[in-house]
C-alpha positions, -999 to +999 in steps of 0.1 A: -314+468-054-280+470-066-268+482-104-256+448-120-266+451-156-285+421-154-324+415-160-324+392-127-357+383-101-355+414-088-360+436-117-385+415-129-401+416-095-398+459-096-414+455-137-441+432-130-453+459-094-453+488-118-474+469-145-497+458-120-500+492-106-503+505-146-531+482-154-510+465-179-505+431-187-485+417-161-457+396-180-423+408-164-418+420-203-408+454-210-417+451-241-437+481-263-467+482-242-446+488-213-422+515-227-457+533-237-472+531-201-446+530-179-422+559-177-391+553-164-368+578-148-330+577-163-301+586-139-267+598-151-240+582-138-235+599-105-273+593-095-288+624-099-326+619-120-321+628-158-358+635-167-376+601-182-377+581-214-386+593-246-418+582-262-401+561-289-395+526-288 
């Protein structure tokens, strides 16, 4: 998937597989649910994995 900024099909497509696979409601929402079960690695710039999102929303 390439880095466009956007919130297209595909991301929602990527949200909606890790809410099904999180038991969540599946929505394509990443809304405060989501931020509370899903943890999501952040990247810096150059790639390399920055540890995940915080636990506030």
């Amino acid at each position: 998937m390439a880095v466009d900024c956007a919130f297209g099909p595909a991301t929602r497509d990527a949200l909606e597989y890790a809410q099904r696979q999180e038991g969540t409601t599946v929505d394509g929402q990443y809304g405060e649910q989501g931020f509370k079960n899903l943890r999501w690695a952040r990247y810096t710039q150059d790639g390399t994995r920055n540890d995940c999102a915080s636990d506030s929303f």
